[in-house]
C-alpha positions in Angstrom: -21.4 -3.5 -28.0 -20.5 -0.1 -29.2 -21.6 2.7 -27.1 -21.4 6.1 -28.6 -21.5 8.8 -26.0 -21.5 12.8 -26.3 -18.8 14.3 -25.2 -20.9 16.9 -22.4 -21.5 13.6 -21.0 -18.0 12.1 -20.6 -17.1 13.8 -17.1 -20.3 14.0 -15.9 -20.5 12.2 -12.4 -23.9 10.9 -12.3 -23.5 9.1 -16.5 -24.4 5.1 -16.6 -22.4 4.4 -19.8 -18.6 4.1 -18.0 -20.2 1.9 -15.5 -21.4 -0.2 -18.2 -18.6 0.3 -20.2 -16.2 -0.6 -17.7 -18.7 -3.5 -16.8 -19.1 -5.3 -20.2 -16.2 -7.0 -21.3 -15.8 -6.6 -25.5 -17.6 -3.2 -25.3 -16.2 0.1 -27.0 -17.1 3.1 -25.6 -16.6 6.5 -28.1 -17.3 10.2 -27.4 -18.0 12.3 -30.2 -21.0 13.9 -31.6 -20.7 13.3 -35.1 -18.5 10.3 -35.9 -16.9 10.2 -39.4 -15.1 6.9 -38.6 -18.8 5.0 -37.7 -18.3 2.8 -40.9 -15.5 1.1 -39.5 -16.9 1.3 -35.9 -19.7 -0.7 -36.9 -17.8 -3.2 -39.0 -15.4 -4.3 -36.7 -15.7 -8.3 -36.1 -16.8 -10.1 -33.5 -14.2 -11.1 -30.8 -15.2 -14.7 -30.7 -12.7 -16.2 -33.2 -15.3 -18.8 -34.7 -17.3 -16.1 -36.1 -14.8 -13.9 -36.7 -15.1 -13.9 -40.5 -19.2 -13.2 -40.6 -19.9 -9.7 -40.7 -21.8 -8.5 -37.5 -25.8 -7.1 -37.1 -25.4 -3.7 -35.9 -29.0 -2.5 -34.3 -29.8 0.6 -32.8 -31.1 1.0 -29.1 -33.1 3.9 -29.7 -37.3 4.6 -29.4 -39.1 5.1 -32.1 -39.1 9.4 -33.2 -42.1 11.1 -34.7 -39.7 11.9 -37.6 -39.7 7.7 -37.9 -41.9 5.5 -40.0 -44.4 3.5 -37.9 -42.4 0.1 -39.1 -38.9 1.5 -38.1 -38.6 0.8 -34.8 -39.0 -3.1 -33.6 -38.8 -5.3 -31.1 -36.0 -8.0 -30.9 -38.3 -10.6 -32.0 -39.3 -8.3 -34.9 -35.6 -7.1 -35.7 -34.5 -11.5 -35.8 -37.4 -12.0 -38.1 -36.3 -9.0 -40.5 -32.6 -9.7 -40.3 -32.9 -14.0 -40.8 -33.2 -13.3 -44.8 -30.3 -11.5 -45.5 -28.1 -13.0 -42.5 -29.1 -16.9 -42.7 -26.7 -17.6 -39.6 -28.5 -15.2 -37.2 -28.6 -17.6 -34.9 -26.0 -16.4 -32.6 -26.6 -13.6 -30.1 -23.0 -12.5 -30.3 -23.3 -11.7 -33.9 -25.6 -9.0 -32.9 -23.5 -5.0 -32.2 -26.1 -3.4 -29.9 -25.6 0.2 -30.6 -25.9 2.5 -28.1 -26.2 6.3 -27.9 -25.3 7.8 -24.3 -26.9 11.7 -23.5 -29.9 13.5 -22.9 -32.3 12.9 -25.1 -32.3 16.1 -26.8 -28.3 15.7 -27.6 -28.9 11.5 -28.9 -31.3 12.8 -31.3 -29.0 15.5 -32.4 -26.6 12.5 -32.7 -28.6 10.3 -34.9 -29.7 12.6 -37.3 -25.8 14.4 -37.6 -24.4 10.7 -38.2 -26.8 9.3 -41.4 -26.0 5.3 -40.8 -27.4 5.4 -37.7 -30.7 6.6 -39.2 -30.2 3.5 -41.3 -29.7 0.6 -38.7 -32.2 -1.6 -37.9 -33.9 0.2 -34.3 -34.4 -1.6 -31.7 -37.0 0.4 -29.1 -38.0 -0.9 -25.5 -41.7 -0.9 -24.7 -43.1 -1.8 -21.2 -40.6 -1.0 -19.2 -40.9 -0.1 -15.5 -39.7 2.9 -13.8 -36.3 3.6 -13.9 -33.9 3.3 -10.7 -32.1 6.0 -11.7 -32.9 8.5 -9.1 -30.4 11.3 -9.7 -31.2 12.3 -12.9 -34.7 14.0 -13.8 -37.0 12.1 -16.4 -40.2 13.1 -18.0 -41.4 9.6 -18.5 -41.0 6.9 -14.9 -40.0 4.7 -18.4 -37.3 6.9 -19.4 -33.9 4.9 -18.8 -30.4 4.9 -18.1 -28.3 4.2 -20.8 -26.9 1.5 -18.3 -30.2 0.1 -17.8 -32.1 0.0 -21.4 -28.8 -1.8 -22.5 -29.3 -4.1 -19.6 -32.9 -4.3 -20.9 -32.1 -4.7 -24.4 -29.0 -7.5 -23.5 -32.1 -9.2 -21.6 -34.0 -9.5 -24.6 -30.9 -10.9 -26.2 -29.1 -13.4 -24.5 -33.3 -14.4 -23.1 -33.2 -13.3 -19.5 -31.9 -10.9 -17.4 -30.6 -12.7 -14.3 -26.9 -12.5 -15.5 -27.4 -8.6 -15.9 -28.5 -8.8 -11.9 -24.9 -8.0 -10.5 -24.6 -5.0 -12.6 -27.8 -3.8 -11.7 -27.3 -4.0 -8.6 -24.1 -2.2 -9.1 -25.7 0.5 -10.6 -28.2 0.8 -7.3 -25.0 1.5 -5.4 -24.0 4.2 -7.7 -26.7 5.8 -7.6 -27.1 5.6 -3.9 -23.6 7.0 -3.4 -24.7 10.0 -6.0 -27.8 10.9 -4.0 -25.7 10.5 -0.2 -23.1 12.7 -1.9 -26.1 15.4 -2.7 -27.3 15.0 0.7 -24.1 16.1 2.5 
């Protein structure tokens, strides 16, 4: 996993994507707004010396924009069926590079459209899901996520069930209660 976050974000106290990135072994966390080294970021192999030599799937977590085509944004089912033709061994989950982009949302569109390639990636978007349980942070939408949990989300959808993303869930509920006693005091 490759997470790609802003850098207003990196010492803010009450960001997901360390937690996740500390919590996810094999991930890569990078701050930068535009990122002039993304080709080789997203080329990178996998870690799992069997499938070393196959190039990875990079796919964007990232909701559909009203700049996008209505076909541009998928989900996983969607983005396995489109990617099976030109990657005939899709059949392995760890061949997938879940890109992430950590910020407001104002400063991960500025993001994708200052970094082309992302534009380019196959998009995954998340539909249906229930209100966040990040409490310390304003949203417009009860949908609107974390970074930490649309990845969890999005991993769900993945690896076909989200009971081994439970103990970091439940991390995150800890953080975020520590963040709101800390407010209180």
């Amino acid at each position: 996993m490759l997470i790609l976050q802003h850098p207003l974000e990196v010492h803010n106290p009450k960001g997901s994507a360390r937690l996740l990135h500390l919590s996810l072994p094999g991930s890569r966390l990078v701050a930068g707004e535009t990122f002039d080294d993304l080709p080789t970021l997203l080329a990178q192999p996998c870690a799992d010396e069997n499938l070393a030599a196959l190039p990875r799937v990079s796919v964007l977590l990232y909701p559909q924009t009203p700049q996008d085509k209505p076909q541009e944004a998928w989900q996983f089912n969607t983005v396995l069926e489109a990617l099976t033709p030109r990657y005939p061994y899709w059949h392995d989950p760890t061949q997938l590079q879940l890109v992430v982009l950590d910020g407001t949302w104002r400063k991960t569109r500025k993001m994708l459209y200052c970094n082309p390639q992302l534009l380019q990636l196959p998009r995954l978007a998340l539909e249906g899901m229930p209100a966040s349980r990040y409490l310390i942070r304003r949203a417009h939408r009860a949908d609107q996520l974390s970074t930490l949990e649309a990845t969890c989300a999005a991993l769900a959808q993945v690896h076909g069930g989200c009971l081994q993303f439970a103990p970091l869930l439940a991390a995150f509920d800890g953080f975020v209660a520590q963040q709101l006693e800390n407010r209180s005091h």
